[in-house]
PAVEX-696544 format. One record per atom (N, C-alpha, C): residue number from 1; x, y, z; atom name; chain; residue in one letter. Coordinates in Angstrom, 3 decimals. Layout:
  num         X         Y         Z  atomo  cadena  residuo
  NUM         X         Y         Z     CA       A        A
...
//
This chain:
  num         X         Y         Z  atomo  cadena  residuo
    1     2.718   -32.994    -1.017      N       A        X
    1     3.747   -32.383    -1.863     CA       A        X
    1     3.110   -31.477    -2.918      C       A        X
    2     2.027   -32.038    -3.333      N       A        X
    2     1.263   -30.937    -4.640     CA       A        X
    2     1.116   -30.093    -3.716      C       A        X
    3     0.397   -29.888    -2.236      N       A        X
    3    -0.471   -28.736    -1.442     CA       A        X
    3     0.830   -28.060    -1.854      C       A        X
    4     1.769   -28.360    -0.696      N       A        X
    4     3.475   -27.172    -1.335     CA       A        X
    4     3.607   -26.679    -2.548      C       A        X
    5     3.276   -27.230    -4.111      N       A        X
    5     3.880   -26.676    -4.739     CA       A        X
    5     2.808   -25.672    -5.065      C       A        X
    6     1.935   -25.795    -4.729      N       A        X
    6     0.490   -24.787    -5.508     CA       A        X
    6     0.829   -23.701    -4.501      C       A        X
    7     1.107   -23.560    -3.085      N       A        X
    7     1.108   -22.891    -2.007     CA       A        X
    7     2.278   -21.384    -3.170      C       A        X
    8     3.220   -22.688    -3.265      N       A        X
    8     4.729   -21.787    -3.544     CA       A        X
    8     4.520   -20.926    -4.806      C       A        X
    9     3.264   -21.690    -5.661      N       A        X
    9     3.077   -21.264    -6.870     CA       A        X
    9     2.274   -20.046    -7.065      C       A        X
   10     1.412   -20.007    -6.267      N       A        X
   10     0.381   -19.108    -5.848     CA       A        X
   10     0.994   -17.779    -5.590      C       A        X
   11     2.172   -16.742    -4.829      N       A        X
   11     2.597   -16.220    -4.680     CA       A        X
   11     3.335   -15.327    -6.131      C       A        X
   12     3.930   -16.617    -6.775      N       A        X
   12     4.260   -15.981    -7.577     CA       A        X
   12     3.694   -15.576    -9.032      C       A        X
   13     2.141   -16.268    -9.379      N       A        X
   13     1.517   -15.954    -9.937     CA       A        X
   13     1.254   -14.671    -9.310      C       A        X
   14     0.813   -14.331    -8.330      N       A        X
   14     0.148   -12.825    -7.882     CA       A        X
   14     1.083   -11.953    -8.245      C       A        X
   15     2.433   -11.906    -7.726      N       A        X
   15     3.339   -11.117    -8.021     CA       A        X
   15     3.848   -10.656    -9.450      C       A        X
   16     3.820   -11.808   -10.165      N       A        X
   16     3.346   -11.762   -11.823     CA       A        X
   16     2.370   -10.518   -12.160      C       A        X
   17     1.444   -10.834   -11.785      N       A        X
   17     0.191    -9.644   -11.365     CA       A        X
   17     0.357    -8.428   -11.671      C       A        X
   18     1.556    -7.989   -11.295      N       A        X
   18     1.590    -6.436   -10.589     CA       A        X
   18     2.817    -5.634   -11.141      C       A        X
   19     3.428    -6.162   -12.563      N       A        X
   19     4.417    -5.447   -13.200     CA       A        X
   19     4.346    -4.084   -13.423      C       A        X
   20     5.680    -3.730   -13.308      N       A        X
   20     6.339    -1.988   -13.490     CA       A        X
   20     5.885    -1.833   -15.337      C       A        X
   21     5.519    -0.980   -15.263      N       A        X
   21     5.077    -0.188   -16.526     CA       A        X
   21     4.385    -0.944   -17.474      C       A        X
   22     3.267    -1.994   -16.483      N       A        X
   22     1.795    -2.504   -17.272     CA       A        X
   22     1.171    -2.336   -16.358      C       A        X
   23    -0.496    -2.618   -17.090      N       A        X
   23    -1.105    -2.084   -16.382     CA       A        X
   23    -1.343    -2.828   -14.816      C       A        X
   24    -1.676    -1.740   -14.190      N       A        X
   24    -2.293    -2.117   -12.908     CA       A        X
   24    -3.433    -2.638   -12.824      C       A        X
   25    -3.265    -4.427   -12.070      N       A        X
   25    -4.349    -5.107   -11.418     CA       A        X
   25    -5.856    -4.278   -11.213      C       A        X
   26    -6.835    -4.215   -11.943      N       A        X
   26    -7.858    -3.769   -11.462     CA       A        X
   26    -8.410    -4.606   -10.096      C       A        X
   27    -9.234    -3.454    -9.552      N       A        X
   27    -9.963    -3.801    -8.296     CA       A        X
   27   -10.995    -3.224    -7.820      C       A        X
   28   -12.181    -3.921    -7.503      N       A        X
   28   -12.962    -3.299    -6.380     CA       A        X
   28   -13.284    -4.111    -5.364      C       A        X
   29   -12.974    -3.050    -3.929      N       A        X
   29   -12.973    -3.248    -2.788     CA       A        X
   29   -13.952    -2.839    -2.028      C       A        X
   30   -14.278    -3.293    -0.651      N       A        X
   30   -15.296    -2.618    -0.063     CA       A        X
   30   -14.401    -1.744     1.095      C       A        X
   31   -14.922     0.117     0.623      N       A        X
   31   -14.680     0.852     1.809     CA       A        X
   31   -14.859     0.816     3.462      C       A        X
   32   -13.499     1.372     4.089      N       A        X
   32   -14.077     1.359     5.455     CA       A        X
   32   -15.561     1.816     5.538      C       A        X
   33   -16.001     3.124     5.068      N       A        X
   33   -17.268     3.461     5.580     CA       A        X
   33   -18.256     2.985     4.395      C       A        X
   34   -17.964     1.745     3.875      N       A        X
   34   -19.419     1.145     3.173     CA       A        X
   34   -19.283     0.927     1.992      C       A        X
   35   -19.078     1.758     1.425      N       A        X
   35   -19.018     2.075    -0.330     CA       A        X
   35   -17.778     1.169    -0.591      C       A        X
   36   -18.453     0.832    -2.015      N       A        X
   36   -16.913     0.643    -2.715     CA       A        X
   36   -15.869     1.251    -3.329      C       A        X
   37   -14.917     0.982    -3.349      N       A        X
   37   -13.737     1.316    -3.846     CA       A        X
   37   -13.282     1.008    -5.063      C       A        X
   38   -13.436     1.534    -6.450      N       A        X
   38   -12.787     0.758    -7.871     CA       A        X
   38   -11.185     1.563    -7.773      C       A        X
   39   -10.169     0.848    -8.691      N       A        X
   39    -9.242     1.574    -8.835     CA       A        X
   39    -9.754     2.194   -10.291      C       A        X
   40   -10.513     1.534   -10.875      N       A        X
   40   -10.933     2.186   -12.153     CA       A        X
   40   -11.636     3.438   -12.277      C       A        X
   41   -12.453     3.924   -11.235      N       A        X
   41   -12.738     4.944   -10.970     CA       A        X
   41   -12.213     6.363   -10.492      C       A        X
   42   -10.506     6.000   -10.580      N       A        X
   42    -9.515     6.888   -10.654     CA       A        X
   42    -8.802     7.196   -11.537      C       A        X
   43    -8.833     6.271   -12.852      N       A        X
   43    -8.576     6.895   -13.907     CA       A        X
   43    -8.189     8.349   -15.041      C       A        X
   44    -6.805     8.369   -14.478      N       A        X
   44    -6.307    10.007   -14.647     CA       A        X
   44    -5.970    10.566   -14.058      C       A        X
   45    -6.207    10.295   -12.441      N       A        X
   45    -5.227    10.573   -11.087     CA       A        X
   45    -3.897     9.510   -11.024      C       A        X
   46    -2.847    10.058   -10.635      N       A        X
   46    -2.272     9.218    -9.998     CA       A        X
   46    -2.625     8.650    -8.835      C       A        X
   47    -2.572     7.554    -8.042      N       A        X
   47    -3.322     6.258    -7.239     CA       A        X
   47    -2.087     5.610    -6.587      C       A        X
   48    -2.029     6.042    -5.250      N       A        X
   48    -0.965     5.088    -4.398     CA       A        X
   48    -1.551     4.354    -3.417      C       A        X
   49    -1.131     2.819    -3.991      N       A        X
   49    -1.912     2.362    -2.864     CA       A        X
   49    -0.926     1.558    -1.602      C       A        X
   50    -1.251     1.680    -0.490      N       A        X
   50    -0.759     1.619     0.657     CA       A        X
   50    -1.072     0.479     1.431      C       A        X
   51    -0.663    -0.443     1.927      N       A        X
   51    -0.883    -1.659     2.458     CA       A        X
   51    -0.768    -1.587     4.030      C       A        X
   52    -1.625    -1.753     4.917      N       A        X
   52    -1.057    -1.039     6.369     CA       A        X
   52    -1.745    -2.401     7.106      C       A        X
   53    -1.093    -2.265     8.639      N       A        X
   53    -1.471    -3.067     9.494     CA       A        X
   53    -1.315    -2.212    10.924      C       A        X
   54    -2.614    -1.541    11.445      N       A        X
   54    -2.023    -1.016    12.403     CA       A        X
   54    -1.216    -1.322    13.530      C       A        X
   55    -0.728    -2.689    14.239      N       A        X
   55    -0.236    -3.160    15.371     CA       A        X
   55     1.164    -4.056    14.825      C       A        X
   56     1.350    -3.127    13.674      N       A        X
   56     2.525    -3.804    12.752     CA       A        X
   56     3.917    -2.181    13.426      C       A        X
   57     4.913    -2.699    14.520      N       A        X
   57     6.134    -1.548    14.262     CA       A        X
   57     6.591    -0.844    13.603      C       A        X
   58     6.882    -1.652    12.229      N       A        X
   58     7.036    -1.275    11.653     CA       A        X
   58     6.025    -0.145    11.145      C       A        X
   59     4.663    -0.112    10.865      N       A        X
   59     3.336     0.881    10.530     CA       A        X
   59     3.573     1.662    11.355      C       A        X
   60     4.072     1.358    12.927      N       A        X
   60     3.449     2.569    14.260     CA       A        X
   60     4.541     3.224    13.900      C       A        X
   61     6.031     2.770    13.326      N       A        X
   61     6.882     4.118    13.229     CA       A        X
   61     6.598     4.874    12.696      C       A        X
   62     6.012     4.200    11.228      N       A        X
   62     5.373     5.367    10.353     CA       A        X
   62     4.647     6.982    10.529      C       A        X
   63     3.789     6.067    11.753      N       A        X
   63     2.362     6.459    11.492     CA       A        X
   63     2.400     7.661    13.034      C       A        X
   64     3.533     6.761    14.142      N       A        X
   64     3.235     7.591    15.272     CA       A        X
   64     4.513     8.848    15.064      C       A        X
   65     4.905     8.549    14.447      N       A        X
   65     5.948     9.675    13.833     CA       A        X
   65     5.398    10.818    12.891      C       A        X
   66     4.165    10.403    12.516      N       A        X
   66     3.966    11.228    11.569     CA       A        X
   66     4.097    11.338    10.301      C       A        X
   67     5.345    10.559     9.594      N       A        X
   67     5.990    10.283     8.451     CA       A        X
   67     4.443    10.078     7.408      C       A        X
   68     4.044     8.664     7.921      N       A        X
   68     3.142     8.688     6.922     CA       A        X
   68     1.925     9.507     6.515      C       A        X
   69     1.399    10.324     7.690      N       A        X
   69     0.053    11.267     7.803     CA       A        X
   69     0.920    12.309     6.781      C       A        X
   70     1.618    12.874     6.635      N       A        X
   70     2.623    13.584     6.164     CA       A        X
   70     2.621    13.002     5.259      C       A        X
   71     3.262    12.013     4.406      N       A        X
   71     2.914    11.931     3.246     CA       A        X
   71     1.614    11.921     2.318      C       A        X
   72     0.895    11.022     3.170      N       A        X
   72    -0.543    11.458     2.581     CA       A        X
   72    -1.250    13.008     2.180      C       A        X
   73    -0.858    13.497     3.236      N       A        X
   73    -1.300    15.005     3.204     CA       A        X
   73    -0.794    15.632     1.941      C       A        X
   74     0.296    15.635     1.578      N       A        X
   74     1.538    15.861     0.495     CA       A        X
   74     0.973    15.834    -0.639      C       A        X
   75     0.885    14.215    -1.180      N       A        X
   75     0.262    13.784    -2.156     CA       A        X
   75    -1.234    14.170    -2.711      C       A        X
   76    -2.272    14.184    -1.274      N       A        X
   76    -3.540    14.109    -1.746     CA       A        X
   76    -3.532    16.085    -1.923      C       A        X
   77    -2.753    16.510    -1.287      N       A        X
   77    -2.804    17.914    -1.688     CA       A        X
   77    -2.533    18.342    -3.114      C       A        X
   78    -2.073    17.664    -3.370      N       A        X
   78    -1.121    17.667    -5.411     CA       A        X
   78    -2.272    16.630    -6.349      C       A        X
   79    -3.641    16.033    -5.489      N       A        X
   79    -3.949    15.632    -6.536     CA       A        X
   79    -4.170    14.364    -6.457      C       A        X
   80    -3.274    13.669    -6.224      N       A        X
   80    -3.137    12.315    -5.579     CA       A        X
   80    -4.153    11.679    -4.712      C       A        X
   81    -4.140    10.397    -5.299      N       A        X
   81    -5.290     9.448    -4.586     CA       A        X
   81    -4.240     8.755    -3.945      C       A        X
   82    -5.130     8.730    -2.278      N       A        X
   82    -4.315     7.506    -1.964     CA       A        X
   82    -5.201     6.668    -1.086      C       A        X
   83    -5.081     5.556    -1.123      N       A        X
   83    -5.467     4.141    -1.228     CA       A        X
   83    -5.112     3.119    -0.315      C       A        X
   84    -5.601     3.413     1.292      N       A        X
   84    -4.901     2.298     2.403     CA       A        X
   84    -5.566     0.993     1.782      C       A        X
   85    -4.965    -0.244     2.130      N       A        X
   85    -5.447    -1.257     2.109     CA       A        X
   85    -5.060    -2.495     3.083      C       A        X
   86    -5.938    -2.983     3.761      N       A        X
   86    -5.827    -4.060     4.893     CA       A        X
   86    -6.534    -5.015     4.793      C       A        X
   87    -5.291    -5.835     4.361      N       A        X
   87    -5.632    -7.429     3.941     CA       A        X
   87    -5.185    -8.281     4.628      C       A        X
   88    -5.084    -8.263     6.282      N       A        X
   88    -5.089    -9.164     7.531     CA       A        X
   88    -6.500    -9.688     7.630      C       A        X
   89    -6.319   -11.143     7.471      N       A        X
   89    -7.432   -11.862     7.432     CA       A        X
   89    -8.198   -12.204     8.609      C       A        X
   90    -9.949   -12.032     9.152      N       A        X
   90    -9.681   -12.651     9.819     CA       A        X
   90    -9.424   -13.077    11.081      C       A        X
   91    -9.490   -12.749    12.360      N       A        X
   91    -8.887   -13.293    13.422     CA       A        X
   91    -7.136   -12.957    13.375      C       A        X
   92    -6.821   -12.120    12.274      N       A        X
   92    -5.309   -12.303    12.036     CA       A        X
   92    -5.006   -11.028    12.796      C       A        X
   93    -3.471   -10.694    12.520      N       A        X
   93    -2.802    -9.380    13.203     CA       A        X
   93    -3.881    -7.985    12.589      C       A        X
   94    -4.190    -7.324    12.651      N       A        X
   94    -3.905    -6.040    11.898     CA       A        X
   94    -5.645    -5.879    11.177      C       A        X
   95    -6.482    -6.818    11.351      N       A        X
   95    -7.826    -6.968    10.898     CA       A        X
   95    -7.977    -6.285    12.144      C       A        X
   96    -9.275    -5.375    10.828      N       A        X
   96   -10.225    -4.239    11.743     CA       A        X
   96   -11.501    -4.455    10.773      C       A        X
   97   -12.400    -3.702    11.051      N       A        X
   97   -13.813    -3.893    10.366     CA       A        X
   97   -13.918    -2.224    10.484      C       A        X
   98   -14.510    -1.614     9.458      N       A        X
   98   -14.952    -0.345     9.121     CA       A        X
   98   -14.702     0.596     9.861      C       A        X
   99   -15.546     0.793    11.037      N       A        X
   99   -15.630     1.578    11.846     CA       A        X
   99   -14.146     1.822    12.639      C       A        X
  100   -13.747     0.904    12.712      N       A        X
  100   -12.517     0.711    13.553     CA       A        X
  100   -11.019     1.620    12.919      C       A        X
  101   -11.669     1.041    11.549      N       A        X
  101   -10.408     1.337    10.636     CA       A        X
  101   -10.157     3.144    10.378      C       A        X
  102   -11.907     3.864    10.729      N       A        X
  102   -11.831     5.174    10.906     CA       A        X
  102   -11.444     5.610    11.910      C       A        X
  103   -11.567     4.949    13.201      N       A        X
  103   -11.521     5.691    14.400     CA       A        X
  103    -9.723     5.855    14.249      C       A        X
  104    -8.902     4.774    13.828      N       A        X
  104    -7.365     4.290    13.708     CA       A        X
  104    -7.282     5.606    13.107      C       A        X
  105    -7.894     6.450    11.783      N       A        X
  105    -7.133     7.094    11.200     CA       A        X
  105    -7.183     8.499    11.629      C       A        X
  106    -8.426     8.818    12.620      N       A        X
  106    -8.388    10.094    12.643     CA       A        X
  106    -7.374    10.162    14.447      C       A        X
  107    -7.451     8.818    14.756      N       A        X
  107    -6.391     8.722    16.332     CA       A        X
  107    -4.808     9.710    15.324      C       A        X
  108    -4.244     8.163    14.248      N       A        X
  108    -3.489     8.967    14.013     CA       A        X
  108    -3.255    10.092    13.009      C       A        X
  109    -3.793    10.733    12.738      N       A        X
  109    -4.514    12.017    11.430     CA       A        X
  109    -3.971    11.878    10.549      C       A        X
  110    -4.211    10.552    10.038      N       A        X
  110    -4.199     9.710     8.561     CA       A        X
  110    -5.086    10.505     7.882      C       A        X
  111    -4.861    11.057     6.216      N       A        X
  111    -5.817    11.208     5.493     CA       A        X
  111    -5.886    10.879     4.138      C       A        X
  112    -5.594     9.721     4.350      N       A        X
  112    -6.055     8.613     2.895     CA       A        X
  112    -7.380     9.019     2.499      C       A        X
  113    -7.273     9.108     1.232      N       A        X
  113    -8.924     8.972     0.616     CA       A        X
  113    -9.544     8.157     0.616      C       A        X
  114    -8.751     7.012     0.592      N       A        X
  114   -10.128     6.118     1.500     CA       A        X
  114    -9.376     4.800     1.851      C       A        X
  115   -10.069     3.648     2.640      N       A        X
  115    -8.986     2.863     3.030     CA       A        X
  115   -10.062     1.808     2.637      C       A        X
  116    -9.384     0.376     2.221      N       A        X
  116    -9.742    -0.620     1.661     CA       A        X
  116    -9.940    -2.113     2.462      C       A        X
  117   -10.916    -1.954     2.578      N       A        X
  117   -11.138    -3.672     3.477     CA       A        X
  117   -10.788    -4.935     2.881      C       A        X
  118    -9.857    -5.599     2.966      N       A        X
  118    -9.285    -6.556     1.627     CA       A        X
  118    -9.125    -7.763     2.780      C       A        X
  119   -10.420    -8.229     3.606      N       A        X
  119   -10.130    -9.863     4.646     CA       A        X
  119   -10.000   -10.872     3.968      C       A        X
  120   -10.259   -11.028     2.693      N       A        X
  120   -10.044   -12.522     1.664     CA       A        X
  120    -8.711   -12.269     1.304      C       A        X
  121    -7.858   -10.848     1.292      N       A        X
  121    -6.797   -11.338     0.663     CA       A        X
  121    -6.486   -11.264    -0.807      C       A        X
  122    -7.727   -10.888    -1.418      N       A        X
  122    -7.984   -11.047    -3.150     CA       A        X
  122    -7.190    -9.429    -3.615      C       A        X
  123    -7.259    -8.515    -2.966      N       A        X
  123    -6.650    -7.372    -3.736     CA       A        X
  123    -5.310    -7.252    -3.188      C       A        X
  124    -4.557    -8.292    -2.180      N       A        X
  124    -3.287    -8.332    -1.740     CA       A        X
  124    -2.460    -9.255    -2.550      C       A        X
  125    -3.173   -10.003    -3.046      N       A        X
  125    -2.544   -11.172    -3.615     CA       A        X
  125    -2.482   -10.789    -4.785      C       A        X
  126    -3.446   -10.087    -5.613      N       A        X
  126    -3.249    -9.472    -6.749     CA       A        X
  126    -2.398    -8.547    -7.055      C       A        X
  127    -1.707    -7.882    -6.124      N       A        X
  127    -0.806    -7.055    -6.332     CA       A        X
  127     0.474    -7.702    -6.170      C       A        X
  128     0.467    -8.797    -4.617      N       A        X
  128     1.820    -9.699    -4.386     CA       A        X
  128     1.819    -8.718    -3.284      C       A        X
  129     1.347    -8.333    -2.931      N       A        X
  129     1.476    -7.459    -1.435     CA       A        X
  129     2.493    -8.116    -0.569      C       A        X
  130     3.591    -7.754     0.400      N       A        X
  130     3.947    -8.760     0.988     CA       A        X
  130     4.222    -8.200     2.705      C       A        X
  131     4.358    -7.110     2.276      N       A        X
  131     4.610    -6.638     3.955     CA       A        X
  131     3.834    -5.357     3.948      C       A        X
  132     3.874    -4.930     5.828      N       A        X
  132     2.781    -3.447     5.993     CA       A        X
  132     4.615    -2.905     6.149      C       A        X
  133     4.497    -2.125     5.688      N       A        X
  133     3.850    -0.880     4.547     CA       A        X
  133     4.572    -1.494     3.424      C       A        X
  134     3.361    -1.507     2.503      N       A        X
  134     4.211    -2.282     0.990     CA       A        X
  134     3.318    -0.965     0.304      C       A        X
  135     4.137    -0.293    -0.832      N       A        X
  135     3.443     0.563    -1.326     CA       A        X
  135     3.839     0.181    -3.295      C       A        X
  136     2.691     0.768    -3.646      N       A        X
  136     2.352     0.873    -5.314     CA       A        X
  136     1.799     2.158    -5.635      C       A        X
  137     2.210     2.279    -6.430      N       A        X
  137     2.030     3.533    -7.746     CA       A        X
  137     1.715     3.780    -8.874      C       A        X
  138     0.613     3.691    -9.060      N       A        X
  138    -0.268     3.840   -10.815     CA       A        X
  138    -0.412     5.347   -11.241      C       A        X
  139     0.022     5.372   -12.640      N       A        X
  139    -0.247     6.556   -12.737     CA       A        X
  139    -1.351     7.038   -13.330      C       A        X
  140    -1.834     8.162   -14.158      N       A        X
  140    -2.732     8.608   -14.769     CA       A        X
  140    -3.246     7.634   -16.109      C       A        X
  141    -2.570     6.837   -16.762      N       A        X
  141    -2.695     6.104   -17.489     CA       A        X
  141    -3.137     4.752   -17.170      C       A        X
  142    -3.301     4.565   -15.661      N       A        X
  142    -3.482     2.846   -15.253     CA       A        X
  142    -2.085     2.045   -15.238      C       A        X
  143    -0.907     3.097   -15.647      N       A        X
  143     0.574     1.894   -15.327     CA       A        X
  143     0.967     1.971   -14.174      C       A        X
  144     1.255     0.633   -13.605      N       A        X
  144     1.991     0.596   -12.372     CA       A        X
  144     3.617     1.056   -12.950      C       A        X
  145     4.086     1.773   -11.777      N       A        X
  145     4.736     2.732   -11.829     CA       A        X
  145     5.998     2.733   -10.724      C       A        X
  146     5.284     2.609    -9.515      N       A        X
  146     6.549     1.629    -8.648     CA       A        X
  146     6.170     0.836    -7.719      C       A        X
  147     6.815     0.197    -7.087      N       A        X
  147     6.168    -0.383    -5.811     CA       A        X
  147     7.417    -1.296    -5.349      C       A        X
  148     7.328    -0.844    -4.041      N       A        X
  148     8.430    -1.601    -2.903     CA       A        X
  148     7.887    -0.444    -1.553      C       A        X
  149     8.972    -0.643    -0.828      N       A        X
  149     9.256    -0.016     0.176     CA       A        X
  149     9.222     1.450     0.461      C       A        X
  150     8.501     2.021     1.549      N       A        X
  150     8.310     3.338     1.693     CA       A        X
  150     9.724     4.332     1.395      C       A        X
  151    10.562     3.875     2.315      N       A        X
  151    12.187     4.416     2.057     CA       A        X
  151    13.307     2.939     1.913      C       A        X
  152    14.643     3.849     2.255      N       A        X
  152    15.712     2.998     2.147     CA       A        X
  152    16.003     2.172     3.233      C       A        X
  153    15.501     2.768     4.400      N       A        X
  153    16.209     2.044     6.300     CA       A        X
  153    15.293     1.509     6.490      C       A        X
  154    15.345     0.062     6.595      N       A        X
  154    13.859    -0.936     6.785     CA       A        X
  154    14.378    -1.172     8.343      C       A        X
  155    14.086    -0.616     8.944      N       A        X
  155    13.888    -0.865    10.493     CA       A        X
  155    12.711    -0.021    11.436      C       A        X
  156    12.975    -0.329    12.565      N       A        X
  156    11.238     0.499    13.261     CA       A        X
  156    11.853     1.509    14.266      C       A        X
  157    13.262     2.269    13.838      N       A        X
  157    13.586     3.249    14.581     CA       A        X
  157    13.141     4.694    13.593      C       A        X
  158    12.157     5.052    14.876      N       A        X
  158    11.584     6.571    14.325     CA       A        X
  158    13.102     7.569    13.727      C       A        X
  159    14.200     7.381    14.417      N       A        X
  159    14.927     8.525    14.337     CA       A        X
  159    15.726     8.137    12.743      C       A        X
  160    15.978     6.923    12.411      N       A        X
  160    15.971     6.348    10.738     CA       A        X
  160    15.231     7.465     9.634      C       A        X
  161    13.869     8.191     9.798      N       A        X
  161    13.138     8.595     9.031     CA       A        X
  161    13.699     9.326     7.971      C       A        X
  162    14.449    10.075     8.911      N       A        X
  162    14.993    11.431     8.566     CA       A        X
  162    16.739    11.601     7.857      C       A        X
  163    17.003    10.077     8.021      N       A        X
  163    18.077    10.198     6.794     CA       A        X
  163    17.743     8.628     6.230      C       A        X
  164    17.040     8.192     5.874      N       A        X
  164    16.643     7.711     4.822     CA       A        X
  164    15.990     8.435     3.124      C       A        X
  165    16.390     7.467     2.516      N       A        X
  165    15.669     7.678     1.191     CA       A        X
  165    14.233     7.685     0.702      C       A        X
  166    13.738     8.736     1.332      N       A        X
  166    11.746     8.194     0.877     CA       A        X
  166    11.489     8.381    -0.576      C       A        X
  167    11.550     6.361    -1.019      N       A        X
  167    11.119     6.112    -2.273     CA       A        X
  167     9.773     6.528    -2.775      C       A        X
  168     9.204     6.587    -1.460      N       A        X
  168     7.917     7.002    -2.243     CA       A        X
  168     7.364     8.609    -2.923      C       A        X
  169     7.972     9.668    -1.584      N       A        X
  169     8.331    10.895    -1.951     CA       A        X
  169     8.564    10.964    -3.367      C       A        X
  170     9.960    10.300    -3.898      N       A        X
  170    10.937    10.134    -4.969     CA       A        X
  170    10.120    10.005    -6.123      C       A        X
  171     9.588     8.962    -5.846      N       A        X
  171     9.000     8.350    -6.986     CA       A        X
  171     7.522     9.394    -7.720      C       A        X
  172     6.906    10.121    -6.792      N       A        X
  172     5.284    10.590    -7.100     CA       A        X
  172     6.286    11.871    -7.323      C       A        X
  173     7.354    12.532    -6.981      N       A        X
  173     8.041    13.500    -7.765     CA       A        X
  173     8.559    13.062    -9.346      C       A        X
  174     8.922    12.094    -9.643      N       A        X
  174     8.894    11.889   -10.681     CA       A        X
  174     7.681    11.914   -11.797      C       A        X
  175     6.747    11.162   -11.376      N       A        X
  175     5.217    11.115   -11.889     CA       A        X
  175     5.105    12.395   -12.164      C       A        X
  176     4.874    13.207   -11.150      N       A        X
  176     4.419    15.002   -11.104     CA       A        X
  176     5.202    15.407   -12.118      C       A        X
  177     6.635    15.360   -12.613      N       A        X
  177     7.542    16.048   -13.241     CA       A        X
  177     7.029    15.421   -15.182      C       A        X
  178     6.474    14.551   -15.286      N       A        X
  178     6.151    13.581   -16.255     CA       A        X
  178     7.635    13.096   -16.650      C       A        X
  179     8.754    12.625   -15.867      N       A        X
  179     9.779    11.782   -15.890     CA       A        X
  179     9.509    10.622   -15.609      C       A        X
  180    10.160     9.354   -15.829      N       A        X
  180    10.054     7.546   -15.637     CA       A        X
  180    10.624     8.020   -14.210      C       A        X
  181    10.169     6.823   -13.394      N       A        X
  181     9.996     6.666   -11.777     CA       A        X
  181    11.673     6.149   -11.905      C       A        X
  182    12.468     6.312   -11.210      N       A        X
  182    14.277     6.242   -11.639     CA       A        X
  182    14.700     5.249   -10.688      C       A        X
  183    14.138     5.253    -9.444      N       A        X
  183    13.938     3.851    -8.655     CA       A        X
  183    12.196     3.097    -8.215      C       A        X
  184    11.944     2.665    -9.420      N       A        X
  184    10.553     2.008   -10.003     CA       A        X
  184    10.481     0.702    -8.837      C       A        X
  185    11.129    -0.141    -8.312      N       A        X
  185    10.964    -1.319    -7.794     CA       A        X
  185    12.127    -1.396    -6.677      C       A        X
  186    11.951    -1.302    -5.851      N       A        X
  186    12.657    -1.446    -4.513     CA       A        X
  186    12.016    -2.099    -3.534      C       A        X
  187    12.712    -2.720    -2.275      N       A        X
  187    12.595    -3.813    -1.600     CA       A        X
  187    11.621    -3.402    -0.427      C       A        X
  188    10.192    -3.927    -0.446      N       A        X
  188     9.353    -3.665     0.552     CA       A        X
  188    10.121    -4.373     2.139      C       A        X
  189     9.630    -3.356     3.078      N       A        X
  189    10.649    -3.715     4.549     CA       A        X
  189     8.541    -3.839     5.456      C       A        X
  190     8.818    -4.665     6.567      N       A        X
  190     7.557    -4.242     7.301     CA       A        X
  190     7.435    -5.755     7.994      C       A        X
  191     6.127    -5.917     8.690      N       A        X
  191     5.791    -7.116     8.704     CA       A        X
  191     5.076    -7.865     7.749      C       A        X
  192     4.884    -9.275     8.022      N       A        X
  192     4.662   -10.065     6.154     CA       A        X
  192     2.943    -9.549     6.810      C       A        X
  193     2.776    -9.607     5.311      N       A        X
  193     0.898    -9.343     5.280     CA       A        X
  193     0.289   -10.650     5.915      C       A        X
  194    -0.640   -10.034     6.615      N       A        X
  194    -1.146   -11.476     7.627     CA       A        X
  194    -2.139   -11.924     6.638      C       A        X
  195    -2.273   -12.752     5.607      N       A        X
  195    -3.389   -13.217     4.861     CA       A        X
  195    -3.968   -14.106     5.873      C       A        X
  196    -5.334   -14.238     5.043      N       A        X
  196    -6.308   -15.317     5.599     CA       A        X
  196    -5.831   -16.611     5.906      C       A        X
  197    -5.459   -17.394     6.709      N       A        X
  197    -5.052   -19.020     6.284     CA       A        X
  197    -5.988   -19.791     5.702      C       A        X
//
């Protein structure tokens, strides 16, 4: 009965973690190609970070659609850091190791600035990560800024894309404009993040 309540408790300490307009969870991660990753070392960019699982439907709509290479492109063109992160533990769904995680991005012409090896789980849990694609938004100041769900239609039909609401679009237009993010916290859709057991 204690294992349960620490289990149940654990979640929501992390999620605690990761409040709208304080600061953002620091982190360093180890890069797909080696290096590490600080979020502190972005300091003054805006920083979206992206939670992915490639063999997640929900991700392949994203990703084989284009939607998401497309957003990346968008963002990192304006300035924008952006920040994959894969925290399938493990033997779990969606775990890749370095090399792998490059070959995935240039298959689908992903161009994240860099993508984040997170197999313990420690920079997923710190945020409350909960599903692929769960996305966050820090801005130039280190405040988290938004984080939920890519758009409004949480399902894995490609043809959804295009009349949905892309919160995330929404939101890094706000940032850019120096306006408050106007839908800051909305409901991440995807599969649950495969943590380590």
């Amino acid at each position: 009965m204690a294992l349960a309540a620490s289990a149940a408790w654990l979640p929501l300490a992390a999620q605690a973690a990761a409040n709208i307009d304080q600061p953002a969870p620091a982190f360093t991660g180890q890069g797909a190609d080696g290096k590490p990753v600080s979020l502190a070392a972005y300091r003054g960019k805006t920083v979206v970070l992206e939670w992915t699982n490639h063999q997640c439907p929900f991700v392949r709509k994203h990703y084989d659609s284009g939607n998401i290479p497309r957003l990346q492109q968008e963002a990192t063109g304006h300035g924008v850091v952006w920040l994959q992160v894969i925290s399938s533990g493990p033997g779990q769904e969606g775990n890749v190791d370095g090399a792998t995680a490059i070959k995935l991005n240039q298959q689908r012409h992903a161009v994240p600035t860099a993508t984040v090896l997170d197999p313990e789980g420690t920079i997923g849990k710190l945020y409350g990560a909960q599903t692929s694609p769960h996305l966050f938004i820090v801005n130039a100041q280190g405040q988290l800024v938004y984080k939920g769900g890519i758009d409004s239609i949480p399902s894995t039909n490609v043809d959804d894309i295009a009349r949905a609401e892309n919160y995330v679009r929404l939101a890094l237009a706000d940032v850019a404009a120096g306006r408050k993010v106007a839908q800051s916290s909305t409901r991440p859709y995807g599969c649950s993040v495969k943590y380590a057991s």
